[in-house]
C-alpha positions in Angstrom: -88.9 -19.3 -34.6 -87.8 -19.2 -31.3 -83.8 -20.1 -32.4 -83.9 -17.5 -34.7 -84.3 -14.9 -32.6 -81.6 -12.5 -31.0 -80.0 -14.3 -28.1 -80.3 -11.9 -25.1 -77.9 -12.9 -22.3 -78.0 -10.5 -19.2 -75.4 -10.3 -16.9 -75.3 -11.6 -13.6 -74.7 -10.5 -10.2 -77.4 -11.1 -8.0 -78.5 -13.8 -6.2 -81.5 -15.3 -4.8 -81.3 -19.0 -4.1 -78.2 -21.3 -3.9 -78.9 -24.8 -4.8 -79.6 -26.0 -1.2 -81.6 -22.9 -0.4 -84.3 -23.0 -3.3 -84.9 -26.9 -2.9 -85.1 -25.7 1.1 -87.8 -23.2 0.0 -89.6 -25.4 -2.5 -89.7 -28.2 0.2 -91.4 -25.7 2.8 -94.0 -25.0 0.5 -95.2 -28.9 -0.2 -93.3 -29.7 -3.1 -90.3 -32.5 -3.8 -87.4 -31.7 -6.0 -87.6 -34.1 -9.7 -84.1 -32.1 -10.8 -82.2 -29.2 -10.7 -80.0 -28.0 -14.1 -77.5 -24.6 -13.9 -76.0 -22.8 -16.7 -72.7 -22.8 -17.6 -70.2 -21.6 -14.8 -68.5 -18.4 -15.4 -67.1 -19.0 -12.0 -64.7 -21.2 -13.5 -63.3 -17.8 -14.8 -61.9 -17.0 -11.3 -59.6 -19.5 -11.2 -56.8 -17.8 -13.0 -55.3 -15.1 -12.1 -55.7 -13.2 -15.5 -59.3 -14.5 -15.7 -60.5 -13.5 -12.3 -63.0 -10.6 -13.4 -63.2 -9.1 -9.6 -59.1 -8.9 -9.8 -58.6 -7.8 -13.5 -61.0 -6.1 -16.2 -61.7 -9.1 -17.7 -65.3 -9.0 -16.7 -67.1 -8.2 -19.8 -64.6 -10.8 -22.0 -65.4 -13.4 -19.5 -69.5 -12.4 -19.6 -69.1 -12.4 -23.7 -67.7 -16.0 -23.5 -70.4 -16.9 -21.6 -72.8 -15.8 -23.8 -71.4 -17.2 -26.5 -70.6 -20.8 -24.8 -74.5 -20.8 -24.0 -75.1 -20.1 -27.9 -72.9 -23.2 -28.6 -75.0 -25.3 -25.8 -78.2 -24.0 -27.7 -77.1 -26.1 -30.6 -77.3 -29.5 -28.8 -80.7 -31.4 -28.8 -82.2 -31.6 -25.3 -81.5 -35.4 -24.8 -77.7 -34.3 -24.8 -78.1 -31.1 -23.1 -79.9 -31.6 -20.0 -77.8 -34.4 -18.6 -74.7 -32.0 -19.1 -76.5 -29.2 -17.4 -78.3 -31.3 -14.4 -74.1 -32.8 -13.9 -73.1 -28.9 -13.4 -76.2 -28.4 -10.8 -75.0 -31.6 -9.6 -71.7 -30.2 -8.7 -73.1 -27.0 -7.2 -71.6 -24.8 -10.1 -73.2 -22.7 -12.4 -74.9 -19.0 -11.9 -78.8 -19.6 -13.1 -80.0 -22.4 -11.3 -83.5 -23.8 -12.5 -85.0 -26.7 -10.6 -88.4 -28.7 -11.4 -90.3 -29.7 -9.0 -93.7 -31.4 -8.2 -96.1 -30.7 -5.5 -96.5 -33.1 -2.8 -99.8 -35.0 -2.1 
């Protein structure tokens, strides 16, 4: 039921953790990083000039092609997907980072 619904998909412009700082955080706390996967990067919007949303007003085409990228990821099964998404945190690019993590005994 869950893929049925209505896809919400909030802009972004906070934010709270880069990928060295939330592992940092999650370390201090007793707990070892298993993997880290990121959503797609709409940064990759600001390297051209007529895509760069702080320059131009492409801002809510670029955020709608997001949205609509991430429906088109939703589609994959998760044996695919996650290996894609864990090479993007591998690379440091993506807005929504979301790590896993175990505690340490």
């Amino acid at each position: 039921k869950f893929h049925q619904s209505k896809k919400f998909c909030p802009p972004e412009h906070l934010r709270y953790f880069s990928f060295s700082s939330i592992q940092n955080f999650m370390e201090s706390y007793g707990f070892e990083k298993l993997c880290q996967i990121s959503s797609f990067p709409i940064e990759i919007f600001l390297l051209n000039e007529k895509t760069d949303y702080y320059k131009t007003q492409f801002g809510k085409t670029a955020h709608s092609l997001r949205c609509s990228i991430s429906e088109i990821l939703d589609e994959f099964d998760i044996d695919t997907l996650i290996p894609f998404l864990k090479s993007l945190a591998d690379m440091r690019v993506g807005n929504d980072i979301i790590g896993f993590y175990r505690k340490v005994d």
